[in-house]
C-alpha positions in Angstrom: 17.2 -22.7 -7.5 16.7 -25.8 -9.8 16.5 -25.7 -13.1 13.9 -28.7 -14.1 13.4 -28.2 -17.9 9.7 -27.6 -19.3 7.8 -30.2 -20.8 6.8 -30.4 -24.3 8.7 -27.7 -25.9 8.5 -23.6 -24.9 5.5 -21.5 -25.8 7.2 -18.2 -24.9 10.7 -17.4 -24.2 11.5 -14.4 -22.2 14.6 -12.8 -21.8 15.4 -11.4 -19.2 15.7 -11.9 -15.6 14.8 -8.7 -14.0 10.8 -7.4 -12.6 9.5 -7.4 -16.2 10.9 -10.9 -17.2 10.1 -12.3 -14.2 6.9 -11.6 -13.4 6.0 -12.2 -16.8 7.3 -15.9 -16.5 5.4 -16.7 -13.6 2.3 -15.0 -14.4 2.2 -17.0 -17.8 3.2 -20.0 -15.7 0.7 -20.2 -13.5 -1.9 -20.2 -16.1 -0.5 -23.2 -17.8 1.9 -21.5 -20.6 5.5 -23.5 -21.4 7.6 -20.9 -20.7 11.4 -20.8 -20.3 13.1 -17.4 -18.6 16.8 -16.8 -19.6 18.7 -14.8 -17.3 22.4 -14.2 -18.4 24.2 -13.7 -14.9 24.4 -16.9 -12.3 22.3 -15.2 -9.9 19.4 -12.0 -9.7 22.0 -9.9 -7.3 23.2 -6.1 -8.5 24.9 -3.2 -7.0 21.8 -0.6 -6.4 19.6 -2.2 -8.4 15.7 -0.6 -8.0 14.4 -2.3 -5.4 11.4 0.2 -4.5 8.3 -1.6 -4.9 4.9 1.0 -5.5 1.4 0.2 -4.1 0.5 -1.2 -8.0 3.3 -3.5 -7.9 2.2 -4.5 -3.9 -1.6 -5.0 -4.9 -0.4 -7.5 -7.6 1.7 -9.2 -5.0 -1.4 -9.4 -2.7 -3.2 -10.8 -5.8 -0.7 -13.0 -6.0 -1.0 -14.1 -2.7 2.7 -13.2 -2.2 2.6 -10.2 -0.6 2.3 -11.0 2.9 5.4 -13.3 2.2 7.2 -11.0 0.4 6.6 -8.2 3.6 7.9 -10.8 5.8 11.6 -9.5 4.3 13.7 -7.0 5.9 12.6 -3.9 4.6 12.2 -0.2 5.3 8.4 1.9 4.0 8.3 4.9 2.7 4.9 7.3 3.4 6.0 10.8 2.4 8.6 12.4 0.5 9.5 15.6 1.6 11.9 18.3 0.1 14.3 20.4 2.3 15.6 23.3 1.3 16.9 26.5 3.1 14.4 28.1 3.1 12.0 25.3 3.5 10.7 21.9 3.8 7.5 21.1 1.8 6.1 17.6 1.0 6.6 16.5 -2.5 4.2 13.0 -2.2 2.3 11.5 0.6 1.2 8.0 -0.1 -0.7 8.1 3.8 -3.7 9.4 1.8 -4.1 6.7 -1.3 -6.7 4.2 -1.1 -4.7 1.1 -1.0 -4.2 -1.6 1.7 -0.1 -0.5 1.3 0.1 3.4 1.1 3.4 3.7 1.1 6.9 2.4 -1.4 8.2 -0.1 -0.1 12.2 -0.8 -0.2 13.3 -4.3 -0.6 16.5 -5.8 -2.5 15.7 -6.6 -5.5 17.4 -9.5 -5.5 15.3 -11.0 -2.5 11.9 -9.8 -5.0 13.2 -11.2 -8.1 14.1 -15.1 -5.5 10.8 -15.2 -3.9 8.8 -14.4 -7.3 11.8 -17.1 -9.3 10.7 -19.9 -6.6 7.2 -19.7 -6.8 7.4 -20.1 -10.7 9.4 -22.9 -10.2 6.5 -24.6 -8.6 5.5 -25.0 -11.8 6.4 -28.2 -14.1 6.0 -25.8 -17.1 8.2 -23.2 -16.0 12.4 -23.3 -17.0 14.8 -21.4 -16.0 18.5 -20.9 -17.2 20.6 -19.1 -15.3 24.0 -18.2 -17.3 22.5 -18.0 -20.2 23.4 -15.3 -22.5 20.8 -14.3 -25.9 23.3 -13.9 -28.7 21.3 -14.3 -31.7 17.0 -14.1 -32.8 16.0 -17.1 -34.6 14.7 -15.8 -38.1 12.6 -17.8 -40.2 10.5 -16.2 -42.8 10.5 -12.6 -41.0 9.4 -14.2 -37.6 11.5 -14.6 -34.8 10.5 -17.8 -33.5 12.8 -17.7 -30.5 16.4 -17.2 -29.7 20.1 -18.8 -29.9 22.2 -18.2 -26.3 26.0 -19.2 -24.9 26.0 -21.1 -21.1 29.3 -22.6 -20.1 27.7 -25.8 -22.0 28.4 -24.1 -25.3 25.7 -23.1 -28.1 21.9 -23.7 -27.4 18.6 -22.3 -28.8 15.1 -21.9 -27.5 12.1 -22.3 -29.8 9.1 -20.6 -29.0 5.8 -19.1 -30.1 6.8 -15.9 -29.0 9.5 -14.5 -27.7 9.5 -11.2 -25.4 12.3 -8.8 -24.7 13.1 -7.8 -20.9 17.0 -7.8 -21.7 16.9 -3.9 -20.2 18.0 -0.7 -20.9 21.1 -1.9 -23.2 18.6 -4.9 -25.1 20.5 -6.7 -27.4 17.1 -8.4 -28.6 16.2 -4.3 -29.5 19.4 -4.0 -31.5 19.1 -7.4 -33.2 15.3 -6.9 -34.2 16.9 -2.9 -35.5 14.3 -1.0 -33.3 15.6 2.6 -32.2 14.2 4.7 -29.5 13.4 7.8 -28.9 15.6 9.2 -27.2 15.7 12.4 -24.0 18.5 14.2 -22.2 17.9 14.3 -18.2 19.8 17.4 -17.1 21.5 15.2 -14.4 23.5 11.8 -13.3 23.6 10.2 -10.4 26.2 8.5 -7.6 24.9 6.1 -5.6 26.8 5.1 -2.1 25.9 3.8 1.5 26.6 5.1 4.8 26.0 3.0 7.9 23.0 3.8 10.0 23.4 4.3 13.9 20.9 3.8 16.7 18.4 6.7 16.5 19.2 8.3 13.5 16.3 9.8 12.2 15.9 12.1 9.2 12.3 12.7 7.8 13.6 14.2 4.6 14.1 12.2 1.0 15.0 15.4 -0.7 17.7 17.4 0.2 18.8 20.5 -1.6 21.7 23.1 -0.8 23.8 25.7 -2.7 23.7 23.8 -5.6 24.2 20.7 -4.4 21.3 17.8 -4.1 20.5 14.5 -2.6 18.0 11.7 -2.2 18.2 9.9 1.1 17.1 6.4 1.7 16.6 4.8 4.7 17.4 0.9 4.9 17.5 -1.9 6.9 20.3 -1.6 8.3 22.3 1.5 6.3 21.3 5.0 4.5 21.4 4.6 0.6 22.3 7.8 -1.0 21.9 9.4 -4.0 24.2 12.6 -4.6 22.8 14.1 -7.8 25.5 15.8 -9.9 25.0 18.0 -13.7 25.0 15.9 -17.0 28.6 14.1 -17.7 30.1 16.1 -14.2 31.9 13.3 -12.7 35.4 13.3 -14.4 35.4 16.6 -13.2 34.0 15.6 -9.0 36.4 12.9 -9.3 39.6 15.3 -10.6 38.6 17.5 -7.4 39.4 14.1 -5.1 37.5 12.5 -2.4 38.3 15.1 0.2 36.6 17.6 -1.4 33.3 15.4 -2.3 33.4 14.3 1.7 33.5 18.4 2.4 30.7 18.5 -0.1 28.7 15.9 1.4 29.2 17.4 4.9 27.8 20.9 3.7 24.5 18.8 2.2 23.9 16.7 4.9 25.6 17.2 8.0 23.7 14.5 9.9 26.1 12.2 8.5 29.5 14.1 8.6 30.8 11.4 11.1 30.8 8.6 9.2 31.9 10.2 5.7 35.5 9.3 5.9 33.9 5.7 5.5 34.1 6.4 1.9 37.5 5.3 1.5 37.7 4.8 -2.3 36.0 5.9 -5.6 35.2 2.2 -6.2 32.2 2.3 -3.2 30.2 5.1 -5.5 28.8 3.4 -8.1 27.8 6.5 -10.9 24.4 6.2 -12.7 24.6 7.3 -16.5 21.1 9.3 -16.2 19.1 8.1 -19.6 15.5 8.4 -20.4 14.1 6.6 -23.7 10.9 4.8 -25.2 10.3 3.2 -28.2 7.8 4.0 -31.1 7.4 0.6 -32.2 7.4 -2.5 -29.3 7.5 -5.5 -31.4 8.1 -6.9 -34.4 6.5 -10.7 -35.5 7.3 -13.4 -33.1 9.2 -10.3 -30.4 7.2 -8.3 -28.0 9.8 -5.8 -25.8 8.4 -4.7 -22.6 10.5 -3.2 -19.5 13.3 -1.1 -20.1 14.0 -2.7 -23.0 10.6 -0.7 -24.4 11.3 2.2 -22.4 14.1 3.8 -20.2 12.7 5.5 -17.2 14.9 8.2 -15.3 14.9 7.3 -11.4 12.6 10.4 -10.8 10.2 8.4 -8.5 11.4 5.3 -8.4 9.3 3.9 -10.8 11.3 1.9 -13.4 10.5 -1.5 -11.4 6.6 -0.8 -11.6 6.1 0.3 -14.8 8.0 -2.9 -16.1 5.8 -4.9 -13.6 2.4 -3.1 -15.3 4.0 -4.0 -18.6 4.2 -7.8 -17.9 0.7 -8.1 -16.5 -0.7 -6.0 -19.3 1.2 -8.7 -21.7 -0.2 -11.7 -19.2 -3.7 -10.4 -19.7 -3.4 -10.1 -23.3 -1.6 -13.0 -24.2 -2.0 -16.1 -22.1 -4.7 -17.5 -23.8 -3.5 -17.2 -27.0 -0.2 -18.7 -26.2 -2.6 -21.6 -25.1 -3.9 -21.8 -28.2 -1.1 -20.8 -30.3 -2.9 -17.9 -31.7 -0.6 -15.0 -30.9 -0.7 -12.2 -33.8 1.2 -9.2 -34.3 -2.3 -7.2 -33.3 -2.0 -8.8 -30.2 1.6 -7.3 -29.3 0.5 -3.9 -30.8 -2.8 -3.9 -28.1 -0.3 -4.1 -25.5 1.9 -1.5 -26.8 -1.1 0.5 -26.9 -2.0 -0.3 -23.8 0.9 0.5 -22.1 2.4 3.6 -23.9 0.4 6.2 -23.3 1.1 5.4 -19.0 4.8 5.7 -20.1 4.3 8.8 -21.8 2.7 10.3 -19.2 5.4 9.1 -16.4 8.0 10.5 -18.9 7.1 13.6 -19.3 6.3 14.5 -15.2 9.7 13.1 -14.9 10.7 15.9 -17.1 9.1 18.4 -15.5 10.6 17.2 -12.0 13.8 17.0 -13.8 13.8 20.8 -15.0 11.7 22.4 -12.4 13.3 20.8 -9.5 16.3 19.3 -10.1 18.0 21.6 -12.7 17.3 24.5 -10.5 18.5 22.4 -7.3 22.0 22.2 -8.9 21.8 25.7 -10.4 24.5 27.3 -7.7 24.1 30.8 -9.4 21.3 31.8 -7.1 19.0 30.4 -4.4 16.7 27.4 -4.7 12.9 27.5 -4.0 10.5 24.6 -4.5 7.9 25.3 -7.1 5.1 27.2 -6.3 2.7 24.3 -7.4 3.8 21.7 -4.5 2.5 24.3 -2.0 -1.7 23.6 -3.7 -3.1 20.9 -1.9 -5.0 19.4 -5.3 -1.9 19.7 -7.0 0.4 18.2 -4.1 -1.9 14.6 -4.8 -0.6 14.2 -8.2 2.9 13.3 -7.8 1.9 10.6 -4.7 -1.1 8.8 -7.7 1.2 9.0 -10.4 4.2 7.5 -8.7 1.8 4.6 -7.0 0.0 3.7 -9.9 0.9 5.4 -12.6 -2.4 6.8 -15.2 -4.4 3.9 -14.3 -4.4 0.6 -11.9 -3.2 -2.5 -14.1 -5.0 -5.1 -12.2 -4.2 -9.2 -13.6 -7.6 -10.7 -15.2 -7.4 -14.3 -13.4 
């Protein structure tokens, strides 16, 4: 991707290459804003990064005009989620029934997301991108941040800007410089993610699979399973002082489907281990900085949602603020209309999390006695809930064009 500077200066400067940064950049491009997106690796591509997409975060796409290109992708849909127990198998979401042109989650790399969104801001004369470009420092000048100072492998540079706007992630720097704290919650679990290979007519139908104490979330791919294994809070010194062997026996008892391909997992090194956090912060901005994304608020992978929520952030921020960054009237009441905007969805999305977490999740690892689903997933009213609030969250964000 080229890296053709802006013209004229920068009106906002966004940091941050992942869903909220970019989408931000290009939906503020498109409109006419100078924007410049720093993104401190060389390229967009992470081990298990999220990379499933929600119907909120396909409609935008489609009102993009980008979601027929971005379908064109190798990618694997998800309708239903289902939860298999012994006892039972009950169905935790259906997205067949939502009223949406793409009722299902649909799983993409997010690296090939974060390219195809990257080159159609670059279409854009007013639109810079920096790739190696790490934020080290907020430009102060009398309280405001008016932009940032970052290290390439050029040396020193700064961007000046109107605004800037924190998508830096769960471990923001721009939150620690600006001294913003979150709120923060314990999920009762962590989680390992690995990959298995898939074979010619392998066939599942399960996401959910609980067992003796034991639980996993199974992902079908492209061309491999993604799995989840889901362990108790700060448990993996101990999995890993029990060896390999004895995780592969685990596995095997959980899901036997794939018990001839485990000894693929060769090494410790092809499970990559999730520290499980979940966080939000009271307070989004401060003059001249606007956080959005993770670096607002941490979501726990209950649901997937962490991509979409930071997508409804940065078209909740678009809506608010292009015009003023047209006009160079951005105020701090502007950034505090999209906090308020925005954190009472993330509230909401927190605390079902939480209930998932202790209702489901906590008892699925409890190995002192036999799990059952909860009896609410079993009421058909209630069994529509978790499919709406994992598509769309509270409400539909929709981009004012």
């Amino acid at each position: 991707m080229s890296q053709t500077p802006a013209k004229n200066g920068c009106q906002c400067c966004v940091v941050g290459g992942g869903p909220a940064g970019v989408v931000l950049s290009l939906l503020l491009a498109r409109k006419g804003v100078r924007v410049t997106l720093l993104e401190s690796h060389q390229d967009f591509d992470r081990d298990f990064r999220g990379d499933t997409l929600h119907p909120s975060t396909m409609e935008l796409m489609d009102q993009l005009r980008l979601a027929d290109a971005l379908l064109e992708i190798p990618h694997t849909k998800l309708d239903v989620v289902r939860m298999q127990s012994p006892a039972e198998t009950v169905t935790f979401a259906d997205f067949r029934r939502l009223k949406t042109r793409f009722p299902f989650i649909t799983l993409i790399p997010q690296t090939k997301f974060l390219d195809l969104l990257a080159e159609e801001a670059e279409k854009y004369p007013n639109f810079t991108l920096k790739m190696g470009a790490l934020a080290d420092e907020l430009i102060q000048e009398e309280g405001i941040c008016r932009g940032v100072t970052f290290r390439t492998s050029h040396g020193e540079e700064e961007c000046r800007a109107d605004l800037t706007v924190a998508c830096d992630g769960r471990f923001s720097k721009l939150r620690k410089l600006a001294g913003l704290e979150p709120i923060k919650a314990s999920p009762p679990m962590d989680v390992l993610w690995f990959r298995l290979t898939r074979k010619p007519g392998d066939k599942l139908g399960v996401t959910f699979r609980v067992k003796s104490g034991q639980m996993a979330v199974i992902l079908e791919r492209e061309d491999h399973w993604q799995l989840a294994y889901l362990i108790l809070k700060g448990g993996f010194h101990e999995l890993r002082e029990h060896g390999l062997d004895h995780f592969r026996q685990d596995l095997a008892a959980l899901v036997p489907e794939f018990a001839d391909r485990l000894d693929e997992l060769t090494d410790w090194k092809q499970i990559t281990p999730l520290n499980v956090e979940a966080s939000r912060l009271t307070q989004w901005h401060v003059p001249g900085l606007l956080l959005i994304g993770d670096a607002a608020h941490v979501m726990s992978p209950v649901g997937g949602v962490g991509i979409n929520y930071a997508v409804q952030d940065a078209v909740e921020a678009a809506n608010v603020l292009t015009e003023r960054l047209l006009n160079g009237t951005v105020t701090d009441e502007h950034l505090a209309a999209i906090q308020k905007r925005r954190a009472f969805p993330v509230k909401v999305i927190q605390r079902f999390q939480e209930v998932v977490q202790q209702r489901i999740v906590k008892a699925g690892l409890d190995d002192s006695r036999p799990f059952r689903p909860p009896w609410f997933l079993k009421l058909p009213l209630i069994r529509r809930l978790p499919a709406h609030l994992i598509a769309f969250g509270v409400s539909r964000s929709r981009l004012i064009d």
